[in-house]
N, C-alpha and C positions, 0 to 999 in steps of 0.2 A: 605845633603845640596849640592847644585850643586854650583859650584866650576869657579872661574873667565876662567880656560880653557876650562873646560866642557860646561859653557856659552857661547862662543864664536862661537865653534861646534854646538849649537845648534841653536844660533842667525843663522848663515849662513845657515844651512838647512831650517829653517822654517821661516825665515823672521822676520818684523814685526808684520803680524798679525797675531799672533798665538795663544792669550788668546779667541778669540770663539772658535775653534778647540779644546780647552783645556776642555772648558766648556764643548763641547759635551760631548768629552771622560768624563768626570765627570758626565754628566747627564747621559751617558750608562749604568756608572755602580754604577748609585742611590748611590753617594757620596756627603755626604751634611755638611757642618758645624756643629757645635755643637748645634745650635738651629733646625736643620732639613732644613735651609734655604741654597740655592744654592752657592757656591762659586761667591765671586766677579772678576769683572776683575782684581782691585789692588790688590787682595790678591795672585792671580796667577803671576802676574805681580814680587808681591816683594819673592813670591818662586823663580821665576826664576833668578831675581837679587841678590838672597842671602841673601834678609833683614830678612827671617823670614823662617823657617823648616816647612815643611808638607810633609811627606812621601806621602801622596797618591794624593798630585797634583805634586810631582816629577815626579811620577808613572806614572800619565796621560800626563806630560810631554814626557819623556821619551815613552810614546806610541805612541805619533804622531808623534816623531821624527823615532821609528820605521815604521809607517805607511808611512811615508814620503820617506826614505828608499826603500823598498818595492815599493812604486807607481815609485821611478826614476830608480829603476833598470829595470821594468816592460816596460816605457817606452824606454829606453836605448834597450831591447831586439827586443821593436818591429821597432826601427826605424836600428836595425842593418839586421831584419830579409827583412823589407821592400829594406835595398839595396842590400843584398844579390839577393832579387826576381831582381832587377834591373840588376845584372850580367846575368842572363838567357837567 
């Protein structure tokens, strides 16, 4: 269950709209409900809010917030490399 701190962390890194994001990462890795039918937004919605347990939209949670991660340190490195080039 993610956690009213953990949400907070994760609300600031990924924003509001983070439930398509989510969905991809769930359609990546052919993750589907009980009937074979795709996750909803609300249902991603209230994992994230704590109303209801699903380890494996946690999971997909927790991925993009990794992914997210990874993309701003990536840019962080090119825009320190770029003023680096600038001192030359």
């Amino acid at each position: 269950m993610i956690h009213k701190e953990q949400r907070k962390k994760l609300k600031k890194a990924l924003g509001y709209h983070y439930t398509g994001k989510v969905l991809k990462i769930l359609k990546e890795k052919n993750v589907t409900n009980r009937s074979g039918k795709p996750y909803g937004t609300s249902m991603i919605r209230n994992v994230f809010n704590g109303l209801n347990e699903n380890l494996k939209i946690e999971n997909a949670i927790l991925e993009l917030y990794t992914r997210k991660l990874k993309t701003n340190e990536k840019r962080e490195t090119l825009k320190s490399e770029l003023f680096n080039m600038d001192e030359i």
